[in-house]
C-alpha positions in Angstrom: 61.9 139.1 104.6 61.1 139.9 100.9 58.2 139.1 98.3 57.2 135.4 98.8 58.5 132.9 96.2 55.0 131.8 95.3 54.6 135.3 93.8 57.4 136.0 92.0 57.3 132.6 90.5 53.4 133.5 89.6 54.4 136.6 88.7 57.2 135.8 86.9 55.3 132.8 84.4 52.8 135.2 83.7 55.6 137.7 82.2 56.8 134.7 80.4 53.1 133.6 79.1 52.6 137.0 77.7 56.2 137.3 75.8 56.0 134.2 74.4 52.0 135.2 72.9 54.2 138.1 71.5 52.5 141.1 73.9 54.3 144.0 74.7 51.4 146.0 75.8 49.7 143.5 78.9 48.5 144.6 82.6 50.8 143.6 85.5 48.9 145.4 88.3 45.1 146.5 88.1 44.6 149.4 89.9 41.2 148.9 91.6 39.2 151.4 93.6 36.4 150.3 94.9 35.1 153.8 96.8 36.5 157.1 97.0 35.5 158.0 100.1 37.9 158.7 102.4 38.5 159.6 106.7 41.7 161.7 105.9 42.0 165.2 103.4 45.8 164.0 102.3 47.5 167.5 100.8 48.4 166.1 97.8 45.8 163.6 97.2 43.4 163.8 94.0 41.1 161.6 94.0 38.5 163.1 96.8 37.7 166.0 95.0 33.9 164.5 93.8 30.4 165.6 95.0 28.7 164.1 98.1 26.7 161.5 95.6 30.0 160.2 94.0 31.3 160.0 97.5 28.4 157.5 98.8 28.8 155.3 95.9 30.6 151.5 96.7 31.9 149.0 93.7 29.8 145.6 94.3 32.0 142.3 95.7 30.7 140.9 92.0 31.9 144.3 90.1 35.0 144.1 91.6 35.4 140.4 90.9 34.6 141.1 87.7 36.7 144.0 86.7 39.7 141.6 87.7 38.5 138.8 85.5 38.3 141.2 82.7 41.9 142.7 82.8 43.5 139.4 84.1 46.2 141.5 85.8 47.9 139.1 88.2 48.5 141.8 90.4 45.5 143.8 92.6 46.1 147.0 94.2 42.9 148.3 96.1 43.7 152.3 96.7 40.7 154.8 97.2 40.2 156.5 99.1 40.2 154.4 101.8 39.4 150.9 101.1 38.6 149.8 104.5 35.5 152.1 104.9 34.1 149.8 102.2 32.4 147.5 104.5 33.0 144.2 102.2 36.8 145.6 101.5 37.7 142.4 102.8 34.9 140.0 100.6 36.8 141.6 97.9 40.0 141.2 98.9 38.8 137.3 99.5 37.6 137.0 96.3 40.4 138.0 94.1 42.6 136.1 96.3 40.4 133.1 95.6 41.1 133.6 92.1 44.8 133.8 92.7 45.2 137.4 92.6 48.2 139.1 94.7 45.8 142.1 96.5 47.7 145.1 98.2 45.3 147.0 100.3 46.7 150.3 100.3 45.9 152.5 103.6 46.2 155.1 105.4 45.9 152.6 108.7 43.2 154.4 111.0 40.6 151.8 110.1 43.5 148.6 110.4 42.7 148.0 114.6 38.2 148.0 113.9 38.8 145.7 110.6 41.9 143.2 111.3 39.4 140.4 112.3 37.8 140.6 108.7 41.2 139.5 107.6 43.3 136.6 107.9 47.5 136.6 106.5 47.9 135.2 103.6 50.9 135.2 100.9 48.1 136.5 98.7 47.3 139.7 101.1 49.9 142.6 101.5 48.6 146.1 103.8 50.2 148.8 101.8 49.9 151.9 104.9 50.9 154.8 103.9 53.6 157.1 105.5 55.3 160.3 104.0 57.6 161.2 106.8 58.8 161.3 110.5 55.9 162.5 112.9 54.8 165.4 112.8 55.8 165.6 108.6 53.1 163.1 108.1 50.5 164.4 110.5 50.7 168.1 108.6 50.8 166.5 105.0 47.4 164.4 105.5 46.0 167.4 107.9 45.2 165.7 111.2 47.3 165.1 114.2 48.1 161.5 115.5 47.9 159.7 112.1 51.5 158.8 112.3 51.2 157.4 115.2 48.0 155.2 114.7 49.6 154.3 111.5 52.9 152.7 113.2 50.8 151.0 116.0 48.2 149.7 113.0 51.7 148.7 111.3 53.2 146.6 114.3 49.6 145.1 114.7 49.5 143.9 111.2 53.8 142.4 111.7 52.6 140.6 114.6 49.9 139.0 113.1 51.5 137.8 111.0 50.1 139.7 107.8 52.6 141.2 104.6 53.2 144.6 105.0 54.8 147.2 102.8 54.7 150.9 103.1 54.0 153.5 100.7 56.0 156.7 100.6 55.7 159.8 98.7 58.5 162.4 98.7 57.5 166.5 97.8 60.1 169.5 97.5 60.6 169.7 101.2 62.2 166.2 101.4 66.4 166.0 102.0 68.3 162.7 102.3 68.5 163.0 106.1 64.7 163.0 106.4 63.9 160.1 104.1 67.1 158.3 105.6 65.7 158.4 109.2 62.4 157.7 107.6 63.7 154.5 106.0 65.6 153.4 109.1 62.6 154.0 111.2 59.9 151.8 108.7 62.5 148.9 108.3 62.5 148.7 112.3 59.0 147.7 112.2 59.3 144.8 110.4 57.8 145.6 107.0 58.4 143.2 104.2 59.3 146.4 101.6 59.3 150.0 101.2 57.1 151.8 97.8 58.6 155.1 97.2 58.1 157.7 94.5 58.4 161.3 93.9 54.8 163.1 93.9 52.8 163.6 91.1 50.9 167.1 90.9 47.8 166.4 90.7 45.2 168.9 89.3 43.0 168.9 91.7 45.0 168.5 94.7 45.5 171.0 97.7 49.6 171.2 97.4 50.7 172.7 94.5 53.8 174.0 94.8 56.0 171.4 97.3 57.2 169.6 94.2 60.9 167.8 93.2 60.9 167.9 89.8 62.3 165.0 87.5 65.9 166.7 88.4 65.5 167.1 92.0 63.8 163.8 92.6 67.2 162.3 90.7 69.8 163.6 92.9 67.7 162.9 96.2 67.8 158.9 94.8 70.8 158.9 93.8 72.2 159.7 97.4 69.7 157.7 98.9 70.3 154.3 96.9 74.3 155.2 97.2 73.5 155.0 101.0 71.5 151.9 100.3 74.2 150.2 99.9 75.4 150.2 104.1 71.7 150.2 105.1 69.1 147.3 106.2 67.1 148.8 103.6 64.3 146.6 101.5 62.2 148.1 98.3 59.4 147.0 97.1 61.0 147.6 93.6 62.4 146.4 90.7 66.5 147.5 91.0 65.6 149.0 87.3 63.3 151.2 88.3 65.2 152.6 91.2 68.0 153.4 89.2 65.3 155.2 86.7 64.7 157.0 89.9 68.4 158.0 90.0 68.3 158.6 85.9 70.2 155.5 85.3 67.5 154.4 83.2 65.7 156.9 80.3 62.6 155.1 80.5 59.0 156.0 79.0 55.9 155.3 81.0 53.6 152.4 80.5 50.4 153.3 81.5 48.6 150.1 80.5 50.9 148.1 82.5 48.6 149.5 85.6 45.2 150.5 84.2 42.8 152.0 86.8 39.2 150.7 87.3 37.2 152.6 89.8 32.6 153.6 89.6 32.9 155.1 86.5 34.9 153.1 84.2 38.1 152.4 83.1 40.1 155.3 83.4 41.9 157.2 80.2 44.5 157.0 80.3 46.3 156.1 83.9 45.4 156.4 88.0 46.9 159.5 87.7 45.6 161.4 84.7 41.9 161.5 83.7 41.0 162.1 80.5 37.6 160.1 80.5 36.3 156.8 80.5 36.3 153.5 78.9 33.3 151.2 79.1 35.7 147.9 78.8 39.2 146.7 79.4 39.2 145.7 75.8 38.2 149.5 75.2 40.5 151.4 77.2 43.5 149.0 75.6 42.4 149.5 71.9 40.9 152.8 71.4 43.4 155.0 73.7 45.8 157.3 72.2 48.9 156.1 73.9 51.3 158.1 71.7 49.6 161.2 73.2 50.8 160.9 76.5 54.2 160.7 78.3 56.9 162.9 78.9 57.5 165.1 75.8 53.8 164.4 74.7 51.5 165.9 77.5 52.9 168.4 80.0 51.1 167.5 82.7 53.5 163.9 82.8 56.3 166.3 82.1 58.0 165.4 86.0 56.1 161.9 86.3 58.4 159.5 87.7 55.5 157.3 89.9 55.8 153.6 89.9 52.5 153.0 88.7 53.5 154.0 85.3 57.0 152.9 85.7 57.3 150.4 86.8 55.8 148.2 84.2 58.3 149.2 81.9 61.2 148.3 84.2 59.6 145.2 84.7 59.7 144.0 80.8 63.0 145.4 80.6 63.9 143.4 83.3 62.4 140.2 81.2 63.7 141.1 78.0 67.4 142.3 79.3 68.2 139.6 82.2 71.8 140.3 81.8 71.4 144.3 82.2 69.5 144.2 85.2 71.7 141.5 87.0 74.2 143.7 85.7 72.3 146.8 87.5 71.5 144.4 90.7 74.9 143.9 91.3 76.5 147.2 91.1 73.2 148.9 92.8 70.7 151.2 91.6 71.5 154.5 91.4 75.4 154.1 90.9 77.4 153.7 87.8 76.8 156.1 84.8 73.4 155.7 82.8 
């Protein structure tokens, strides 16, 4: 179990490639939505909240294709919404793949059972389902009954087929270490290749507004949950740097370009998570945005922002640039030691 060697060696040159050209500012993982649409009303969710027109509107195969080939991110995530309402979700997925491109579909799973045929496993293709909690938890945070369920049946399909799967969690205010413990226990069980975890960001638009962690909060629930790492069967699909930046081991600043978002309208100023407006290009969104404007201590709104889409990039290079730090970090564990 684990991320195949074929992509971290991919993955891995490409880091190298871009170091040695002297870049400190590159995309590791284009964030790509190709539809907003989506089946489920998730609580803390912002990217449903458009008019019906917006909502109706699909990214082309050829756009899609062709966002990728612009960024050259190595990496392809394919959020939404939900992806696999698209009806050529999996034309796209082919297509990047063609082009060597690592795809994580990332879904909520009630669609995986109608579409599976349109897919085939690949090293190339990871289903990213997402699950917040036990049960019921899950079932009241994206508003419909069952969806926990489907999701783990959708989940053992996808393991038996033979597919990559990883999970994506997100952890509110509500959530203690015996909850995401039993949640963790319960995912690995399944077979998944790797968990995605992250505090949630509070989004403007979003229906939950209050059932946040906080950057203090979201610490000390990591911290105890990578210290029980340690005696637990427990895979992440994360760099060990940016789990112990979940545990404040690590004062890191986000790098938003490392995961620029791409969706009908644009190129999105200036992350998936904040919109401030629109580039027309890749080459526009990396050249004419404001970086120094945003961050914690810079915009309030990323005041609590710990997500791995803007975090993770800057593990990552720190990783490249420190080897000897993060073996250092690997082998005493994230979370653990001072920092």
């Amino acid at each position: 179990m684990g991320v195949p060697a074929i992509q971290k060696i991919r993955i891995g040159a490409y880091i190298a490639r871009q170091l040695l050209a002297g870049r400190r500012r590159f995309p590791l993982v284009l964030m790509l939505e190709p539809l907003f649409q989506c089946n489920l009303r998730c609580k803390g969710c912002g990217k449903i909240d458009h008019p019906p027109d917006v909502m109706r509107r699909r990214l082309t195969v050829e756009e899609c294709v062709a966002m990728a080939e612009e960024c050259g991110a190595p990496m392809v995530s394919l959020p939404g919404g939900e992806p696999l309402l698209h009806p050529e979700i999996h034309l796209i997925a082919r297509e990047l793949m063609a082009r060597k491109r690592f795809v994580y579909l990332c879904t909520n799973a009630l669609l995986v059972e109608k579409r599976i045929g349109d897919f085939h496993p690949s090293p190339y293709l990871t289903f990213n389902v997402h699950i917040d909690g036990m049960g019921a938890k899950h079932d009241a945070l994206v508003n419909r009954q069952g969806v926990f369920d489907q999701a783990v049946a959708a989940i053992r399909l996808l393991v038996e087929r033979g597919f990559r799967v990883t999970t994506n969690t997100t952890f509110f205010g509500d959530e203690t270490v015996e909850s995401a413990s039993e949640l963790f226990d319960f995912l690995m069980s399944l077979g998944v290749e790797g968990m995605t975890v992250a505090p949630a960001f509070n989004y403007e638009s979003a229906e939950e507004k209050e059932n946040f962690l906080g950057r203090q909060g979201s610490q000390a629930l990591f911290r105890q949950l990578l210290k029980m790492s340690r005696t637990r069967n427990w895979h992440f699909n994360h760099s060990s740097l940016y789990l112990d930046f979940l545990a404040g081991r690590q004062a890191y600043r986000c790098s938003p370009w490392g995961t620029p978002a791409a969706n009908l309208f644009g190129w999105q100023r200036p992350c998936y998570l904040l919109n401030d407006g629109y580039a027309a290009s890749f080459s526009e969104l990396m050249t004419e945005t404001d970086w120094s404007c945003y961050g914690t201590g810079n915009d309030p709104r990323c005041a609590d922002c710990m997500v791995h889409c803007g975090f993770e990039p800057t593990a990552v290079l720190d990783n490249a640039l420190h080897p000897l730090k993060a073996l250092g970090v690997w082998l005493r564990g994230p979370g653990n030691g001072q920092g």
